[in-house]
Backbone as numpy.savetxt, mean C-alpha at the origin, in Angstrom:
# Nx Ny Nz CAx CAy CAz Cx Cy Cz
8.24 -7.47 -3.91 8.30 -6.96 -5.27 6.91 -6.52 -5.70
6.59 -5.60 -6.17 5.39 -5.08 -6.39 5.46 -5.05 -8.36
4.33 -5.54 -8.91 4.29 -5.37 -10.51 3.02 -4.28 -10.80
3.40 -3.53 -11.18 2.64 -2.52 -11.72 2.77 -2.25 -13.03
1.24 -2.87 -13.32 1.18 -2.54 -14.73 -0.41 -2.24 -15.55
-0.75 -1.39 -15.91 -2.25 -0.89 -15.90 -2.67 -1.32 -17.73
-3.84 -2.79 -18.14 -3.77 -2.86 -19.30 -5.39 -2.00 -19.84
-5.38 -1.80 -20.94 -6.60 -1.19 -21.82 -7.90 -1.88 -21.37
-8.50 -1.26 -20.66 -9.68 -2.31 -20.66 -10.25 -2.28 -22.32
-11.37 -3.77 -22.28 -12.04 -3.98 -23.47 -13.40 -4.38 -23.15
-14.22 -3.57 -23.59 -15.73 -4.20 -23.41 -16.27 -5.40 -24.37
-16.95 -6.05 -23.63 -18.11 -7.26 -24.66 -19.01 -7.18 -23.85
-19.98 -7.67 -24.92 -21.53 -7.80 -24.38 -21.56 -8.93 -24.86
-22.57 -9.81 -24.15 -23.01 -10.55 -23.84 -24.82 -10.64 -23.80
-25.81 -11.15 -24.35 -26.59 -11.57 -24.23 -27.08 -12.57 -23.23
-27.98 -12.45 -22.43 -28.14 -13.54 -20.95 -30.10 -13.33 -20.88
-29.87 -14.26 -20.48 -31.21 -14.18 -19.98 -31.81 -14.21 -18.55
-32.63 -13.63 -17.63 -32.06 -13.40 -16.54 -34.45 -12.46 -16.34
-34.77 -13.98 -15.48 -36.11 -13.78 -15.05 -36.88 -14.29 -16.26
-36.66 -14.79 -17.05 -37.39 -14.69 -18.34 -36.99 -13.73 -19.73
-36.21 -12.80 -18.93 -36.23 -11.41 -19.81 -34.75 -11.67 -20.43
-34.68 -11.44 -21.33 -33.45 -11.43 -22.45 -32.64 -9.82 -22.18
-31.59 -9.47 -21.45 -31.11 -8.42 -21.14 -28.96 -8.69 -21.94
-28.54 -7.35 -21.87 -26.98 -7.37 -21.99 -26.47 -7.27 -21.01
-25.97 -8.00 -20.79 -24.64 -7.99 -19.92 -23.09 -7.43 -20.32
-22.57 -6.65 -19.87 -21.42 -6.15 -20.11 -20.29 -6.45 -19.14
-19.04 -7.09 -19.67 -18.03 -7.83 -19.07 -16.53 -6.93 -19.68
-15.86 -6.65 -18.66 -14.69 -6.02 -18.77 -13.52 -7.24 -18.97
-12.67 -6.56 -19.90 -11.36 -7.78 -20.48 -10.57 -6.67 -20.94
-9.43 -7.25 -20.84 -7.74 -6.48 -20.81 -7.34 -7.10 -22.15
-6.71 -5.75 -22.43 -6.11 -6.22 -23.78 -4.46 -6.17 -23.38
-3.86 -7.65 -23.19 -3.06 -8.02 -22.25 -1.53 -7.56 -23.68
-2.49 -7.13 -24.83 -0.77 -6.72 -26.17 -0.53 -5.78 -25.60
-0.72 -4.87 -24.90 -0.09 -3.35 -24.42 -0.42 -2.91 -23.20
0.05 -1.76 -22.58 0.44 -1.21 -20.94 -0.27 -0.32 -21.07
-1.63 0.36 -20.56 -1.77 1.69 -20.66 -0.86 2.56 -19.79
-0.43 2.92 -21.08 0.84 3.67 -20.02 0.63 5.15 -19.32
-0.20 5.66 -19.78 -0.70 6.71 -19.34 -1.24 6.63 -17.66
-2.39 5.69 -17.18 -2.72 5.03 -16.51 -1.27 4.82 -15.10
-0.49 3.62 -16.03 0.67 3.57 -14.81 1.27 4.61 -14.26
1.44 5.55 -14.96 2.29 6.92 -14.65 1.65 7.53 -13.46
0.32 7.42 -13.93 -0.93 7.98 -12.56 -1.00 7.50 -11.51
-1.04 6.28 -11.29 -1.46 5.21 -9.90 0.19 5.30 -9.47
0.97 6.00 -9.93 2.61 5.16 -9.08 2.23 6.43 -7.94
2.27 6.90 -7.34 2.28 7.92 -6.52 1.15 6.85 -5.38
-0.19 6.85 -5.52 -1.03 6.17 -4.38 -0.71 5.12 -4.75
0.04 4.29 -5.67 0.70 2.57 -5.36 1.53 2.55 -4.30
2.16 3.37 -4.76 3.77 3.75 -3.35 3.52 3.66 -2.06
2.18 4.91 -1.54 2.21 5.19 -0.39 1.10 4.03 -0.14
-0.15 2.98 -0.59 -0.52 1.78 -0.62 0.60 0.99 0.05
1.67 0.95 -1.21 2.61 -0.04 -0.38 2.88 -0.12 1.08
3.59 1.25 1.24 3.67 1.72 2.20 3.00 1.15 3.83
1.83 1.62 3.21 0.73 1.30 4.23 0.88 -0.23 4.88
0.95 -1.28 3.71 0.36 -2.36 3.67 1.67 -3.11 4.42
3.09 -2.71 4.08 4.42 -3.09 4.66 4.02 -2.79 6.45
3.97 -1.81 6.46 3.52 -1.12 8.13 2.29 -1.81 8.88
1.42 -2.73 8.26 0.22 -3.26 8.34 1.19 -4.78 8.99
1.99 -5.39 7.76 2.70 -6.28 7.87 3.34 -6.68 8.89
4.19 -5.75 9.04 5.50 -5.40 10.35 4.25 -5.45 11.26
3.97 -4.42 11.68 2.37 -4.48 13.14 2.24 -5.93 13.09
1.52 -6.51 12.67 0.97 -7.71 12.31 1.75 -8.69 13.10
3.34 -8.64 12.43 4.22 -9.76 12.94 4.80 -9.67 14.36
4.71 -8.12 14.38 5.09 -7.98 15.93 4.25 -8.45 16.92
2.62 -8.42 16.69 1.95 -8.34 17.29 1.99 -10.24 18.17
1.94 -10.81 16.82 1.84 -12.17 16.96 3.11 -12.74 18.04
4.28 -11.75 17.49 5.60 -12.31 18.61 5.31 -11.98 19.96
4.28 -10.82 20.29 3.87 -10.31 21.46 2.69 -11.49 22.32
2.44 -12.38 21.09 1.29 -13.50 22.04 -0.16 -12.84 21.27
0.27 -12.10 21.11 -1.53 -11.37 20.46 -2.11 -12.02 19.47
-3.20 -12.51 19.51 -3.74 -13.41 18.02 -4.75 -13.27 17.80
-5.80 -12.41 18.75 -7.10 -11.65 18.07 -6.75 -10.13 17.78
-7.10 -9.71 16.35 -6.77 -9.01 15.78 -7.88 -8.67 14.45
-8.25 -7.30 14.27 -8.84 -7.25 12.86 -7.89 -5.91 12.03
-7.79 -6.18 11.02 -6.93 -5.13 10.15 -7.22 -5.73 8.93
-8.05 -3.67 8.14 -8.34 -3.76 7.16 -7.55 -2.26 6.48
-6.71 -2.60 5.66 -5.82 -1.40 4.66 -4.96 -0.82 6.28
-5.70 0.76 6.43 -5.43 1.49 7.22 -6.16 1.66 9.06
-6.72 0.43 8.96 -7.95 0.62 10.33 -7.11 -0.42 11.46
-6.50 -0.71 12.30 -6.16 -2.14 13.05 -6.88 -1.99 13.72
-7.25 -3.12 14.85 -8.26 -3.31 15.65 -7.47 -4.80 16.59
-7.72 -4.48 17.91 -7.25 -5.44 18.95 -8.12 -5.38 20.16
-8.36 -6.47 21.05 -9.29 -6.54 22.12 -8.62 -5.47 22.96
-9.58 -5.02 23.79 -9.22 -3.83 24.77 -8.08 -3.73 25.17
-7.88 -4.84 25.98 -6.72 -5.04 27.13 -5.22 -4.83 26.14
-5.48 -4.87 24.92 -4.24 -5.39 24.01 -4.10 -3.54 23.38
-4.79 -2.84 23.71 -5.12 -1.39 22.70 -3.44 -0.93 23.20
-3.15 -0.77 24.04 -1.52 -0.46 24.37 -0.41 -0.68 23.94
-0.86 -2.49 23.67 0.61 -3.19 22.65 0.41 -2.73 21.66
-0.60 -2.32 20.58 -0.67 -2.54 19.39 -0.12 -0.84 18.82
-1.09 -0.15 20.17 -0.41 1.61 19.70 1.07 1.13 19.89
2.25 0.55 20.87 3.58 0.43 20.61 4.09 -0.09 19.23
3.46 -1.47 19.07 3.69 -2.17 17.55 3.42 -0.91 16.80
2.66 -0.16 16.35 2.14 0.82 15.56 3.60 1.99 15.43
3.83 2.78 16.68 5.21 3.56 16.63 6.22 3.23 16.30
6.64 1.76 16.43 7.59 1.22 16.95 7.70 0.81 14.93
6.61 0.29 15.02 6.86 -0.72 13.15 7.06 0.84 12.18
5.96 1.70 12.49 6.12 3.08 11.73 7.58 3.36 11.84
8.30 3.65 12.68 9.74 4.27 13.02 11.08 3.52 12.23
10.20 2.30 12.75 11.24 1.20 11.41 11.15 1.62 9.92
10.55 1.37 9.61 10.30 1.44 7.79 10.82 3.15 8.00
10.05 3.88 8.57 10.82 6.23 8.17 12.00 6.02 8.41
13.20 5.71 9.42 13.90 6.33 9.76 14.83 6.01 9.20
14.53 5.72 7.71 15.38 5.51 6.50 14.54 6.50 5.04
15.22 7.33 4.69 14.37 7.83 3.43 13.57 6.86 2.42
12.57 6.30 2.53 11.88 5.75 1.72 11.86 6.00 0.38
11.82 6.98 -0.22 11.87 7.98 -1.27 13.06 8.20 -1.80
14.03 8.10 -0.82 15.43 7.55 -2.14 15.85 6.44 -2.25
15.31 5.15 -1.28 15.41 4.06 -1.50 14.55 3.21 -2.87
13.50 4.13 -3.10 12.57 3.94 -4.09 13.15 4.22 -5.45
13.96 5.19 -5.49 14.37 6.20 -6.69 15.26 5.26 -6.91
16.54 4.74 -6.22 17.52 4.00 -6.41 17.11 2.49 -6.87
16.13 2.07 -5.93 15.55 1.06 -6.75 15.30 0.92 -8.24
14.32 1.96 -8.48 13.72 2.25 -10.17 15.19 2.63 -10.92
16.30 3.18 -10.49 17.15 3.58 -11.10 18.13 2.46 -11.93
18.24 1.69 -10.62 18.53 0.07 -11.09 18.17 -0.86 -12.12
16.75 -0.58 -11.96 16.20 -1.35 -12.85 16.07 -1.02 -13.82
15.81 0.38 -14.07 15.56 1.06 -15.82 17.14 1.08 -16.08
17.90 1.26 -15.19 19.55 1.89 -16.08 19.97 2.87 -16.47
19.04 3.98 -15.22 18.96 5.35 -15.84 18.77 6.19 -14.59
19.45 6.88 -14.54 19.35 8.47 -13.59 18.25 9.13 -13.39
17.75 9.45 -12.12 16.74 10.38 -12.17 17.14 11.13 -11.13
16.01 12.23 -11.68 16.42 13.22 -10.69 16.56 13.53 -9.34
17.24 13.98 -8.47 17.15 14.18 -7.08 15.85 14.11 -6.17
15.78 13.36 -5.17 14.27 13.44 -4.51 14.20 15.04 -3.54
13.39 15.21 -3.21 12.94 16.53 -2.55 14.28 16.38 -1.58
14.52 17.35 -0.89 15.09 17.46 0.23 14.56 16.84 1.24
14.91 16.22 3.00 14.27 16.42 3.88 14.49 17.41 4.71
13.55 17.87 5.04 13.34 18.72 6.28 13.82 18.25 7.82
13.43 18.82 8.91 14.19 18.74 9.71 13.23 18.08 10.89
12.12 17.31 10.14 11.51 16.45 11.07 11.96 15.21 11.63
12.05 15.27 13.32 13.10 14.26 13.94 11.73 12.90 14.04
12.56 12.08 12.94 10.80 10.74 13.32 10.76 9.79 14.45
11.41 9.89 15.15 11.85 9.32 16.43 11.29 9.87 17.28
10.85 11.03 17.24 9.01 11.74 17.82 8.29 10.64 17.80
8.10 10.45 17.29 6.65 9.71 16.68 6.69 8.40 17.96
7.74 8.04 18.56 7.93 7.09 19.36 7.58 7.46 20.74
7.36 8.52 21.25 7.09 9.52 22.26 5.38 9.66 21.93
4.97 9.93 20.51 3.58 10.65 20.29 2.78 9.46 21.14
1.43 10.81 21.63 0.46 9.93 22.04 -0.72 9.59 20.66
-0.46 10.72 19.80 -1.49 10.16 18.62 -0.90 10.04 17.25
0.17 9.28 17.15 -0.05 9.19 15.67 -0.55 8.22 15.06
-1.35 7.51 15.99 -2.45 6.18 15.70 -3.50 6.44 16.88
-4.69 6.38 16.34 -5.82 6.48 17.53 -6.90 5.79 17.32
């Protein structure tokens, strides 16, 4: 479940002292009565494909571990595995990617939000006629 919700920031200053010298300090605080709603409307597009990312990060991750693999570095979009392991992880990588696409993400999303607000929206784009089951064949769609 992901909560997205973007509040007003609020500035204070602060007085500190800091070497001897009496300076301001400025500290950020949310004004937690309201949503900038303007704000949420903006970030849902790179929240989505974030998610995205981070689910596919996940899946990799768990496969990897069922594979015996347990040195590992992964940060957002970067994975990283000892040499000998660079083979399993490009498979985990096609293999977890192919899982999560080869379902429209994008109307599973719409139907979701649709649910929850109680309200219709409009049709998602069409898809095109890209077969993602390629991607299981590719030599680079992770390098």
């Amino acid at each position: 479940k992901v909560s997205h919700e973007y509040l007003p920031r609020v500035m204070r200053r602060s007085l500190t002292w800091l070497y001897n010298v009496q300076s301001n300090a400025y500290f950020q605080e949310h004004n937690v009565s309201q949503i900038d709603s303007r704000r949420a409307e903006q970030s849902i597009p790179p929240n989505y494909i974030h998610s995205l990312d981070a689910s596919h990060m996940i899946l990799c991750l768990q496969k990897l571990i069922e594979w015996g693999i347990e040195s590992f570095s992964m940060i957002h979009d970067s994975y990283g595995v000892a040499a000998p392991d660079v083979n399993l992880m490009r498979t985990a990588i096609k293999e977890t990617f192919y899982d999560i696409h080869k379902c429209n993400q994008l109307d599973r999303f719409k139907l979701d939000i649709e649910e929850q607000l109680r309200t219709r929206l409009p049709s998602t784009p069409e898809v095109g006629d890209l077969d993602i089951g390629l991607v299981l064949e590719s030599d680079y769609l992770f390098s």
